[in-house]
C-alpha positions in Angstrom: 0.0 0.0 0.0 1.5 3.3 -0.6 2.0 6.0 1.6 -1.0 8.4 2.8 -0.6 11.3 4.3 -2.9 11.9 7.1 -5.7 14.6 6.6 -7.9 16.0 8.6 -10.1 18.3 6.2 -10.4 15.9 3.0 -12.6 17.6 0.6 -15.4 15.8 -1.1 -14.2 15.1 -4.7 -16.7 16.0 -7.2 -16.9 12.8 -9.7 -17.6 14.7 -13.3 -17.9 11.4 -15.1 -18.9 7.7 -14.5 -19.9 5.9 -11.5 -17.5 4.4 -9.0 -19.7 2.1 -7.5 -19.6 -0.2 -11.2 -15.8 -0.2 -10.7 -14.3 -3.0 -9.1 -13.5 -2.7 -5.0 -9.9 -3.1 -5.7 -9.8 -0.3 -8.5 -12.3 1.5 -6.3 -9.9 1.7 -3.8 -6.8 2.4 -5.8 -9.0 5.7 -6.9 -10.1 6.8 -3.6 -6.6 6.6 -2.2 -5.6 8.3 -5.2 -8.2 11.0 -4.4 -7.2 11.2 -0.8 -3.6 11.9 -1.7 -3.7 13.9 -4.6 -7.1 15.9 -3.6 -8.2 16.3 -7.5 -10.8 19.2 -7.5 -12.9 17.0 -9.7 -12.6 13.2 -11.0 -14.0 11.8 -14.4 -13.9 8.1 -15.5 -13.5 7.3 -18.5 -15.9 5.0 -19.9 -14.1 4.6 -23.4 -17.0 5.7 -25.7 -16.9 7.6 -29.2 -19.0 10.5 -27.7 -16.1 10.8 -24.7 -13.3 10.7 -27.0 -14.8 13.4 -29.2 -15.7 15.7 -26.3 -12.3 15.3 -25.1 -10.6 15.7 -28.8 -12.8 18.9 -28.6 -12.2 20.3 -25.2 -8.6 19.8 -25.9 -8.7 21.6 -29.1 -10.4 24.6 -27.6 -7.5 25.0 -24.9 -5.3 25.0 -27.7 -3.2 21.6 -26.4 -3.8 20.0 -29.7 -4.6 21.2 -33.2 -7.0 20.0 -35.5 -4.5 19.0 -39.0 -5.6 18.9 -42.4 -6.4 16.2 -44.1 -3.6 14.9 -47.6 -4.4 13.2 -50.6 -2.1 10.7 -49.9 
């Protein structure tokens, strides 16, 4: 188990995407002590769909992280 460091105010992390109770206990609980350490402001699993992946390819875009490239006539 990895280290925690001990808390006494742990904020509750607002989950932006997905549901961790269809994870599985041992993933679940590699997350929350992942939460608990790291104290994300917000958490979003990913769920692997084409609508995710385009909202992320888009969000990405619009913070200017990646750029949209033209298509060639190869």
């Amino acid at each position: 188990m990895p280290p925690q460091l001990p808390s006494q105010n742990q904020p509750s992390t607002r989950v932006l995407q997905g549901d961790l109770a269809s994870l599985s206990a041992s993933l679940r609980e590699f997350i929350e002590n992942s939460v608990n350490l790291c104290q994300p402001d917000g958490l979003h699993i990913c769920d692997g769909s084409d609508e995710e992946n385009r909202s992320i390819l888009r969000l990405l875009e619009e913070q200017g992280v990646i750029k949209r490239l033209s298509k060639y006539n190869n």
